[in-house]
C-alpha positions in Angstrom: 93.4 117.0 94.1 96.4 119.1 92.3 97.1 121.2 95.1 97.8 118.2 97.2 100.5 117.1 94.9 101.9 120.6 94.4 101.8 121.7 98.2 103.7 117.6 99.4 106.4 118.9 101.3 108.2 115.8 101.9 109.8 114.5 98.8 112.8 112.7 99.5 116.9 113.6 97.8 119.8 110.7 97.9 121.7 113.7 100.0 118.7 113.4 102.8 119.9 109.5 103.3 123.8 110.5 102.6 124.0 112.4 105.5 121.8 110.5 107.9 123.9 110.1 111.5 125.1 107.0 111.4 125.0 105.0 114.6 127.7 105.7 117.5 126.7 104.0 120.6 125.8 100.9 118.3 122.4 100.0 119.1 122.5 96.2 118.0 123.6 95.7 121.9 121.0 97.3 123.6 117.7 98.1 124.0 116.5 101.8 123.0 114.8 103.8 124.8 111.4 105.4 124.6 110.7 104.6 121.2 106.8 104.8 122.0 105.6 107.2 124.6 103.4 105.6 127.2 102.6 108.9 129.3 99.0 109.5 130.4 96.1 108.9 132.7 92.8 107.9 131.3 89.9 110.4 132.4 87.8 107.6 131.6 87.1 103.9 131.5 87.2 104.0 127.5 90.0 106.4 127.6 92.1 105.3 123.8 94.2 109.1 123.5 97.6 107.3 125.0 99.2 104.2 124.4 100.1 101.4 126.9 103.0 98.7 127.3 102.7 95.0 128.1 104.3 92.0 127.0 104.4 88.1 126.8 101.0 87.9 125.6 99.5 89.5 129.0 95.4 91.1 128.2 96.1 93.8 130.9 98.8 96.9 129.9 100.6 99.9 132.2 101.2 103.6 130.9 103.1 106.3 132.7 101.5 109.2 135.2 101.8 112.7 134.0 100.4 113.6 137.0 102.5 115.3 139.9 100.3 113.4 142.8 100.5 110.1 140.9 103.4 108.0 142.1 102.2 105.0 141.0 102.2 103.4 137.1 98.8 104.3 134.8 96.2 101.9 135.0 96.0 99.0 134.3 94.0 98.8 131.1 92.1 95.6 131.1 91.6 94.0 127.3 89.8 91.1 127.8 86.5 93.2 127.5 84.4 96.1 126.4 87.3 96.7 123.9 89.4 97.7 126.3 88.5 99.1 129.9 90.9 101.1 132.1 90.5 100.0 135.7 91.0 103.2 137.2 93.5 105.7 137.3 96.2 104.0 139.4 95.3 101.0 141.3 98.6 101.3 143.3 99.5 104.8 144.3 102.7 106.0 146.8 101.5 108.9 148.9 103.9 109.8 151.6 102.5 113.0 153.6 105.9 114.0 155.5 107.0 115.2 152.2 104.7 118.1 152.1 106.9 119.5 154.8 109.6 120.9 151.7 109.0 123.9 150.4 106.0 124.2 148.0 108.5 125.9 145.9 110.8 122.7 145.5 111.9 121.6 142.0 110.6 117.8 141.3 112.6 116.6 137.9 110.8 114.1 136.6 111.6 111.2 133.9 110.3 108.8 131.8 111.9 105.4 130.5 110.4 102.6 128.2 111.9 100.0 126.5 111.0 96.3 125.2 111.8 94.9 128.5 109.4 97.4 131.1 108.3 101.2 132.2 110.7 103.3 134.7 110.0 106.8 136.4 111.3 109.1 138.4 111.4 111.8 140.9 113.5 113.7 142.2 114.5 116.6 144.3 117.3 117.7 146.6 116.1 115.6 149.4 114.7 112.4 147.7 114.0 110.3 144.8 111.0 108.2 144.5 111.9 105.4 141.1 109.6 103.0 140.2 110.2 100.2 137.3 107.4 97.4 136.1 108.1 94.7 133.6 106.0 90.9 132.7 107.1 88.0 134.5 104.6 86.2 132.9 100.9 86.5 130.5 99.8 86.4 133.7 101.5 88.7 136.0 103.3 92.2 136.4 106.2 93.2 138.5 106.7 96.6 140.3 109.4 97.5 142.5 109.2 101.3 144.4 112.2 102.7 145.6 112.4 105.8 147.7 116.4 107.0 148.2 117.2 109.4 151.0 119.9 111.9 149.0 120.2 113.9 152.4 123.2 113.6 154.7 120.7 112.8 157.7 118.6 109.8 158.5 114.8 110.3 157.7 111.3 108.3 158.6 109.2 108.2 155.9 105.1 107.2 156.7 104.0 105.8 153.6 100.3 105.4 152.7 99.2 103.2 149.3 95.9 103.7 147.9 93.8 102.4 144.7 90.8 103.3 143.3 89.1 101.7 140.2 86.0 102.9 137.9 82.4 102.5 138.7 81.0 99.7 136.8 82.5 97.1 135.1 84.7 96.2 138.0 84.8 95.7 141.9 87.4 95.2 144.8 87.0 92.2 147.8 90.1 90.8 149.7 91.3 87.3 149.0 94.1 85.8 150.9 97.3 88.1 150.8 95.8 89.6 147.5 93.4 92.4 147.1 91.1 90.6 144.6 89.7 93.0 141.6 86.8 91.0 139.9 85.1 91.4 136.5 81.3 91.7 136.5 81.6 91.2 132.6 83.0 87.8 132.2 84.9 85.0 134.2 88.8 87.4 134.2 89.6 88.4 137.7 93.2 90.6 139.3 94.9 89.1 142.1 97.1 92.7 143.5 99.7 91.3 146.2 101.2 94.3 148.1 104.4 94.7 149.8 104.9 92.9 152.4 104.9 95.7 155.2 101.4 95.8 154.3 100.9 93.0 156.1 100.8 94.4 159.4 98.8 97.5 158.4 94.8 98.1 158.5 93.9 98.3 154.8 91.1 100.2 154.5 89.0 98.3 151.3 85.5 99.7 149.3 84.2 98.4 146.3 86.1 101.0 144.0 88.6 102.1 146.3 91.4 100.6 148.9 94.2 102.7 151.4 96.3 101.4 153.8 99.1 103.3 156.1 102.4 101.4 156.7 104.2 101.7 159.6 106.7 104.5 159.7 110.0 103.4 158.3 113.7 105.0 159.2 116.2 105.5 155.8 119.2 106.2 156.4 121.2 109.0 154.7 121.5 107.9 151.0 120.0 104.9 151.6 117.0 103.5 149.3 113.7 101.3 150.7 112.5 99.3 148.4 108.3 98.3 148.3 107.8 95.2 145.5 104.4 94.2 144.5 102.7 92.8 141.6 99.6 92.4 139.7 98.5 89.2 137.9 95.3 89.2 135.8 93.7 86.2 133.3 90.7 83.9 133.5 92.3 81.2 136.1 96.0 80.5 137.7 97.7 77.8 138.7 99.2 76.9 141.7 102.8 77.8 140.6 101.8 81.0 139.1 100.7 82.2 142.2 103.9 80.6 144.6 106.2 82.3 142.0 105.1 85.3 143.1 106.4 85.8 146.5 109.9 84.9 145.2 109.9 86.9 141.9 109.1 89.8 144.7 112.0 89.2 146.6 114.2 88.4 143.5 113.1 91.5 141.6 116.5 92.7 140.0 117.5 89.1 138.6 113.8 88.6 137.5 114.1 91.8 135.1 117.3 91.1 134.5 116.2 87.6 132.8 113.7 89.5 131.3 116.3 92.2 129.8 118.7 89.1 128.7 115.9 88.0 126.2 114.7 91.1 124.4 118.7 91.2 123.9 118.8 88.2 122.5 115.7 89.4 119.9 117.1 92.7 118.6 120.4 91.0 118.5 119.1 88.1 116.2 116.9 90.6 114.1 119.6 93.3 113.5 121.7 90.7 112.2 119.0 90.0 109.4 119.0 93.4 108.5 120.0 94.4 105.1 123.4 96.0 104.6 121.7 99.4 103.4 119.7 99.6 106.9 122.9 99.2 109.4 122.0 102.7 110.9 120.7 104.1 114.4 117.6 105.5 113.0 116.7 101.9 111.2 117.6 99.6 114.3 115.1 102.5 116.3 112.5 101.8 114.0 113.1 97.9 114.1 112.8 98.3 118.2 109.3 100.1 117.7 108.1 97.7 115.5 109.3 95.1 117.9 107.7 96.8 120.5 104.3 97.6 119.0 103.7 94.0 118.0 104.7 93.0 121.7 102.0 95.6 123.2 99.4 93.9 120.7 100.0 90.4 121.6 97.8 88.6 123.4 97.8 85.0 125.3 95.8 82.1 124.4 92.6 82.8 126.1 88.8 81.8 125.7 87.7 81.3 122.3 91.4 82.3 120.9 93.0 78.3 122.0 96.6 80.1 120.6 98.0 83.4 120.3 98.2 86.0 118.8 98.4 89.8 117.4 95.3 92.3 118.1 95.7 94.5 115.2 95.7 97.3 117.2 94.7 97.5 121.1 94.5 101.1 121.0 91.7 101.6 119.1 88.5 100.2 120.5 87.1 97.6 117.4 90.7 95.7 117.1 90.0 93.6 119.7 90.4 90.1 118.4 92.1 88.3 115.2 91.7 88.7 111.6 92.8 85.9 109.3 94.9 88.2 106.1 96.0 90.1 109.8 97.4 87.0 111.4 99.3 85.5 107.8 101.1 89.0 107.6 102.3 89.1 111.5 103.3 85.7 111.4 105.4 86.4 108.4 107.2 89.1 110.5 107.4 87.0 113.7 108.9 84.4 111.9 112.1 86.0 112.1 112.3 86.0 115.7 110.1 84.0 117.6 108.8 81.2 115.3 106.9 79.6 117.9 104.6 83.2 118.6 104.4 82.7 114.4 103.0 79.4 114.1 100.2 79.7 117.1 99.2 83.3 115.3 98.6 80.7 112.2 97.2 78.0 114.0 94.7 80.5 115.8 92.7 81.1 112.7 92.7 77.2 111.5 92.1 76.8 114.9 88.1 78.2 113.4 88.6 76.1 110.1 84.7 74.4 109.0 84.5 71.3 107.5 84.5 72.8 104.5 87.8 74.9 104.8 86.9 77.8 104.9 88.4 80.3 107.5 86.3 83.3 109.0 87.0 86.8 108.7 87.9 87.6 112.6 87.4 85.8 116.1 87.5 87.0 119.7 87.9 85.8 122.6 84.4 85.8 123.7 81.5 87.1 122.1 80.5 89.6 124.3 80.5 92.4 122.0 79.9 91.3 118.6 79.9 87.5 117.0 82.6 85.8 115.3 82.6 87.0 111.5 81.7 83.8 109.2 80.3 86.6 106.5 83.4 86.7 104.8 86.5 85.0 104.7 90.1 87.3 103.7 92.9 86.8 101.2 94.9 83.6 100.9 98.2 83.7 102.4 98.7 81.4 105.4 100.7 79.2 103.0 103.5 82.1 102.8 103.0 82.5 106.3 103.7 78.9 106.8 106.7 77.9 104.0 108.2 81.5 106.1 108.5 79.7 109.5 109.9 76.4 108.1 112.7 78.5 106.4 113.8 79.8 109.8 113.2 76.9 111.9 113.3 73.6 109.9 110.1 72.2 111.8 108.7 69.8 109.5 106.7 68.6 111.8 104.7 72.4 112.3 104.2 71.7 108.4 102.7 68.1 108.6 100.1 69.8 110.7 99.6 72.6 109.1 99.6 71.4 105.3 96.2 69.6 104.7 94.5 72.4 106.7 96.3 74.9 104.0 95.4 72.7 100.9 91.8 72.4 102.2 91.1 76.4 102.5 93.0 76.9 99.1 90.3 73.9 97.4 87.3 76.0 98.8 88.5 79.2 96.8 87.4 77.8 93.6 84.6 75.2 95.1 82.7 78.5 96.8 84.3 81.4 94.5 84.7 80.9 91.4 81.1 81.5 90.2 81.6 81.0 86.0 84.3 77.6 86.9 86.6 79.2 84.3 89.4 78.6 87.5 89.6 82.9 88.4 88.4 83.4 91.9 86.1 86.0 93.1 85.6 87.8 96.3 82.6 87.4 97.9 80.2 86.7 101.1 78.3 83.6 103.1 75.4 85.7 103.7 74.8 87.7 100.8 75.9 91.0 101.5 77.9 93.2 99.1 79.6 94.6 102.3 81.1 91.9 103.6 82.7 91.0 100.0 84.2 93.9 100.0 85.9 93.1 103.6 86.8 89.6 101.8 88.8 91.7 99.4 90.6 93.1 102.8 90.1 96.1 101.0 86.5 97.4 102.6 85.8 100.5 100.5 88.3 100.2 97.7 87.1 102.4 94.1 87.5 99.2 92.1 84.4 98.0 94.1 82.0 101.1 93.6 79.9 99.8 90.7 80.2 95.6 92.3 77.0 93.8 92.3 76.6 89.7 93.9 76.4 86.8 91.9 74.5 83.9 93.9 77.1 80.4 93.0 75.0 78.2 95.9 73.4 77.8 99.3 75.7 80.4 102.0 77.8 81.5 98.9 78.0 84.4 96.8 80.6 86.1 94.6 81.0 89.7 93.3 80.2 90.1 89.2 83.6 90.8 88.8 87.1 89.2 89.0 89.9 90.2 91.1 93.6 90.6 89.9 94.6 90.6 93.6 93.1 87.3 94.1 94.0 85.2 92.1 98.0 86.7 92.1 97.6 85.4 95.6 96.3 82.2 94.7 98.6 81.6 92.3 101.2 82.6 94.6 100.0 80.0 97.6 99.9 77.1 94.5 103.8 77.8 94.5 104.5 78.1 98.5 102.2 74.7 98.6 104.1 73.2 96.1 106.6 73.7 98.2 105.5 72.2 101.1 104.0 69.3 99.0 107.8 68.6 98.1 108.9 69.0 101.6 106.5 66.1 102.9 107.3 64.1 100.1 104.1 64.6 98.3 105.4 64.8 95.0 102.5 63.9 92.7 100.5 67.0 94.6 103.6 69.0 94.1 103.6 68.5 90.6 99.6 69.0 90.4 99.8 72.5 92.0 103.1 73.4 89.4 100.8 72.9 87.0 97.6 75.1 87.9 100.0 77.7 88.8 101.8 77.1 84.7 97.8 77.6 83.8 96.5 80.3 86.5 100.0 82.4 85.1 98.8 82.7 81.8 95.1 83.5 82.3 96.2 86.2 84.8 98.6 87.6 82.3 95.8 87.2 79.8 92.5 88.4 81.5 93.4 91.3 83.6 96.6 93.0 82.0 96.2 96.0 79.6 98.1 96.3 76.9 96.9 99.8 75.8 98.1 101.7 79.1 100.6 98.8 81.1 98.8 97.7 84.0 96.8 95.0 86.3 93.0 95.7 86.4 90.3 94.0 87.9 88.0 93.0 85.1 84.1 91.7 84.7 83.3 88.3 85.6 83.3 87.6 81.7 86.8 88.8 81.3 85.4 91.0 78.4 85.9 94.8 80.1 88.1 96.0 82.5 87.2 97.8 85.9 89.6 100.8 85.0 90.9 102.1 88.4 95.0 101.8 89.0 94.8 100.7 92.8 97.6 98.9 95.0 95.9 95.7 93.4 97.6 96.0 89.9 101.4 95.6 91.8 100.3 92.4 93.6 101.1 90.1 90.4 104.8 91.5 90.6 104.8 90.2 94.1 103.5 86.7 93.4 105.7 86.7 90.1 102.9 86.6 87.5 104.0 89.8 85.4 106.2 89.0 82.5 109.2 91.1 82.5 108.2 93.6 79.8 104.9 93.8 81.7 106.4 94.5 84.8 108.7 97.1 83.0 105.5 98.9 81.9 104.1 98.4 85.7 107.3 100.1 86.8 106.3 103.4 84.8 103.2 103.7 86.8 104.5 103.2 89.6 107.3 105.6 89.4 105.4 108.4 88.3 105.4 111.6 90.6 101.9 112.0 89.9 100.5 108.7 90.6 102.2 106.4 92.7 105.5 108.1 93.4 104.1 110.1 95.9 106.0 111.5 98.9 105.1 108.4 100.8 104.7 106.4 97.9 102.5 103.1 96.4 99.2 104.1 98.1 96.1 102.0 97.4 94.9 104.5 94.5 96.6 106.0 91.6 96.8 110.1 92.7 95.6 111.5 89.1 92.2 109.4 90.2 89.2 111.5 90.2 88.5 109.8 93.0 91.9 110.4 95.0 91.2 110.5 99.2 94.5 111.2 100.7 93.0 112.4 103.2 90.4 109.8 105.7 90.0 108.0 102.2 90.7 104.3 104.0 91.3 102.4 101.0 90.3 104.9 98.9 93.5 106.6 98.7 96.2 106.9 101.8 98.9 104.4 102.0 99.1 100.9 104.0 102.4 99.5 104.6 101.4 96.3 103.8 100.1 96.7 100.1 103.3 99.2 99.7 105.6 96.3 101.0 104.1 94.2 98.2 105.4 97.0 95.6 108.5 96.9 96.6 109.2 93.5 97.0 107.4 92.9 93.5 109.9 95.6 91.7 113.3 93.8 93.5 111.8 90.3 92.2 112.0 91.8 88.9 115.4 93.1 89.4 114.3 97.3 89.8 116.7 97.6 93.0 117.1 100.9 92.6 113.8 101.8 92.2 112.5 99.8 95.4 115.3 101.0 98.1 114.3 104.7 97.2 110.7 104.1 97.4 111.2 102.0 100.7 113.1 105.5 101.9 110.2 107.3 101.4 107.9 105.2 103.0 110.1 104.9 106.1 111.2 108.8 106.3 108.4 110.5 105.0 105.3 108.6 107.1 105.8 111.2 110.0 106.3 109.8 113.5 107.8 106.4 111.9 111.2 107.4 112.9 110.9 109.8 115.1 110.8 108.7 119.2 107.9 108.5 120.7 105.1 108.3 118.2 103.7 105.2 116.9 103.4 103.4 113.8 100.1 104.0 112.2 97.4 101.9 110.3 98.0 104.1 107.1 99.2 107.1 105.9 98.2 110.5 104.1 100.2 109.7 101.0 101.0 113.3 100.2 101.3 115.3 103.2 102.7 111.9 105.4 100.2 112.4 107.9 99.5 109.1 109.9 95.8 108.4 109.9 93.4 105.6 111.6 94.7 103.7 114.5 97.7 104.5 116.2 99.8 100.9 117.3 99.0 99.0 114.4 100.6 95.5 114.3 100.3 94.8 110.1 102.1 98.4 109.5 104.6 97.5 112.0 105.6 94.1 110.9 105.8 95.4 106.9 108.4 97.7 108.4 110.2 95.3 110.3 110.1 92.8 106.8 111.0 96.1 104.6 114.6 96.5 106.7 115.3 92.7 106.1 117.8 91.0 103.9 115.5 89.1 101.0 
């Protein structure tokens, strides 16, 4: 474990951040470019080693070919099964043969171009440039527009050819109309691919996995550009006026992306003006854009069992493919502070699965295909932050009317279903009796404060660990004050004043039970409240956050967490203390590396407490010293290697993103 700490090569010095570029082409009014790299071509149907753009909620994504035969976008990847299934390696692909007539010796330049608004490539030669953009018009439906440009001084005919082909298996090809229908043989989700119009008059050639089809030969003139627009729409059933928008958002292609351009503005505009003072630089609006952009790619439409929407936690990596409830209170958070209307159907989704009883499950999909709905475990309460978020930025009272009882109800069956010994401390637990899926209640699957747990039976489809979670019940206490909150805001005063006063009570047996005197710190502690479960994890910060800590507690928390050799590391306030026998940097999960949530917690807990100075610098770290986070191209990760900054686990995660985006905000 020493040599880690002694060989971290990425500690961070004021003069790093002094002489940081500032920004010069001022970035707050426009979009940034290839912030994620979306270049590849899946050599299989379960191809995850590249990432893939969509938007507005869409379950269908585009990458970029790397290919020199490929002039036609990646994909698409289809997400509304199997995890995640590519449909084939380009199911609309420019060939024109007349071009083999230049030299085989003949440069091609080729480029790449992503931003929040679509994908663009190109290539070019001396003779010719073939271009081709995409963007979302809809959940529903993609736009492409192909452009070849005649850079000679002479007129030329071109004799293009499109072809498709698709994987064996999960997917076949029939015609329909004016579309080239792809259908699932999974579930009910079917493609409707509507080609250019010159196609009309050609003899498309269709199989069950593959289409071609030769157009007539068309004359360009010299530096003229053709253009050939065609789209893609994919979901479980459209609508008449989805499918007559099409033909016009085909002919009105440049105003259509335009639109689209004009809103993602409108978004970084609004959320670089909440940035904190500190943050005003190029390389922080960048990282504000990726975040942006990763939740985007990882948002997906109200479909099937999932009535709203919502944020995948990562669509890149192949068991993400659904909601989880602590998932879905931390993006909404973020969302909040740009599209409160994506936030409250990301809270609604989850209470959307409410029981009678309150409780909320674990994770839900849209079908259950692949695995069930998880009513095993529930996760950590913070919907009520989520929700007391979105009324500060919109003023929708009436979002909170709906939302309040539902809140109150799940907060009630904490200590009706938890709290085993009624002493009003919660436990983490299970429905089904498991030891595993209490420690996924926890959120924290495999944390060291956990090795040694045992279950405590409290009644019939309810059981609690043996031991009683700081974490918890900081979050409990926490949600008392956001419903107070809300309580006041409906006029529910006599509620208000109830959950003031559990919070006045939950503060001091918090303060009591699970803080140590003898070395300054939050521990976990046995159901009795006699011994403590002595591991320093990210759990011992979370009463800073919720505003539990006294402030000479939180002073003594402060030493910990500054140290070099436990939570001061180079990307700092990882899950477990580095001096821990224990210590997995490395793979360790929660065992170890760093998630961006539990180190957002940290620092917000230290400014609440008034350590400024301490939280900016670790915030620094965590940003510069995570490699990829700033850097163009790679993607935000779902934790970190706290000493070397290695990103580990999924690439494209949406929690790790949206603790970012909240990190760069004013408070």
């Amino acid at each position: 474990m020493n040599k880690y700490l002694l060989t971290s090569l990425f500690l961070i010095t004021g003069a790093t951040f002094l002489n940081a570029q500032k920004n010069i082409d001022n970035p707050v009014d426009k979009e940034i470019n290839n912030t994620l790299d979306y270049r590849g071509i899946p050599g299989s149907i379960d191809d995850k080693s590249f990432l893939a753009f969509s938007d507005k909620g869409s379950w269908f994504s585009y990458s970029m070919p790397t290919a020199s035969n490929f002039n036609g976008f990646t994909g698409p990847l289809i997400m509304s099964q199997e995890n995640g299934a590519w449909l084939g390696s380009s199911l609309v692909n420019f060939q024109f043969k007349d071009l083999e007539k230049e030299s085989p010796n003949s440069e091609i330049e080729t480029s790449f171009k992503s931003t929040l608004s679509g994908l663009e490539f190109q290539k070019k030669t001396k003779n010719w440039l073939l271009s081709h953009r995409m963007f979302f018009t809809s959940a529903k439906t993609a736009m492409f527009q192909f452009q070849f440009k005649n850079l000679q001084d002479q007129s030329i005919t071109i004799k293009p050819m499109i072809e498709g082909k698709i994987f064996k298996g999960d997917f076949s090809l029939s015609k329909a109309m004016d579309f080239i229908k792809v259908e699932s043989k999974i579930n009910d989700f079917y493609g409707l691919l509507h080609l250019p119009n010159e196609i009309k008059n050609s003899t498309i050639n269709l199989l069950d996995t593959a289409y071609t089809a030769n157009l007539k030969p068309i004359k360009i003139g010299a530096g003229e550009a053709y253009n050939f627009t065609y789209s893609f729409s994919y979901a479980s059933e459209f609508n008449k006026n989805e499918l007559a928008a099409i033909t016009q958002l085909q002919e009105n292609f440049d105003a259509s992306y335009q639109k689209t351009k004009n809103q993602k503005l409108e978004t970084i505009k609004a959320i670089n003006s909440k940035i904190d003072n500190q943050w005003q630089d190029s390389t922080y609006y960048q990282l504000v854009q990726k975040s942006l952009l990763t939740l985007q790619n990882n948002w997906r439409s109200a479909s099937g069992g999932l009535k709203y929407d919502g944020f995948f936690p990562s669509y890149n990596y192949e068991w993400f493919y659904g909601f989880w409830a602590w998932d879905s209170w931390k993006h909404a958070v973020a969302v909040a502070h740009f599209d409160t209307d994506l936030a409250k159907q990301q809270v609604l989704a989850m209470y959307d699965y409410q029981t009678e009883n309150g409780f909320i499950p674990d994770c839900v999909y849209r079908d259950n295909l692949i695995e069930e709905n998880n009513y095993r475990n529930t996760k950590p309460p913070l919907s009520a932050w989520a929700a007391w978020t979105i009324f500060q930025q919109d003023g929708d009272r009436k979002f909170i009317e709906h939302i309040y009882p539902k809140i109150k109800k799940q907060h009630d069956w904490w200590y009706q279903f938890r709290d085993h010994d009624q002493d009003g401390l919660c436990e983490y637990g299970s429905t089904d009796g498991t030891l595993i899926a209490a420690k996924w209640e926890s959120g924290m699957d495999n944390a060291v404060r956990f090795d040694d747990t045992q279950l405590l039976s409290n009644q019939k489809n309810a059981f609690s660990m043996d031991q009683e979670s700081v974490d918890l019940n900081s979050y409990l206490f926490a949600e008392k004050l956001y419903l107070k909150k809300l309580a006041q805001l409906l006029n529910m005063h006599e509620e208000a004043n109830q959950f003031q006063k559990e919070a006045d009570i939950l503060k001091r047996q918090i303060r009591k039970q699970f803080y140590s005197e003898e070395d300054g710190w939050y521990y976990d502690t046995s159901i009795d409240g006699k011994s403590y479960v002595k591991i320093k994890g990210s759990e011992g910060w979370i009463p800073l956050w919720a505003g539990v800590a006294s402030k000479i507690q939180a002073k003594e928390l402060l030493k910990t967490i500054m140290h070099n050799k436990r939570f001061n590391t180079a990307v700092p306030l990882q899950t477990l203390d580095a001096s821990s026998e224990k210590f997995e940097p490395e793979g360790g999960y929660w065992r170890g590396p760093t998630w961006i949530d539990q180190s957002y917690f940290g620092v917000i807990g230290l400014k609440k407490y008034g350590f400024h100075k301490e939280a900016n610098l670790l915030t620094k770290k965590l940003i510069h010293n995570a490699k990829g986070v700033t850097k163009k191209g790679s993607s935000i990760r779902e934790n970190y290697n706290p000493l070397t900054g290695e990103g580990l686990e999924a690439h494209n995660f949406s929690w790790s993103a949206a603790h970012y985006l909240l990190l760069l905000l004013k408070e």
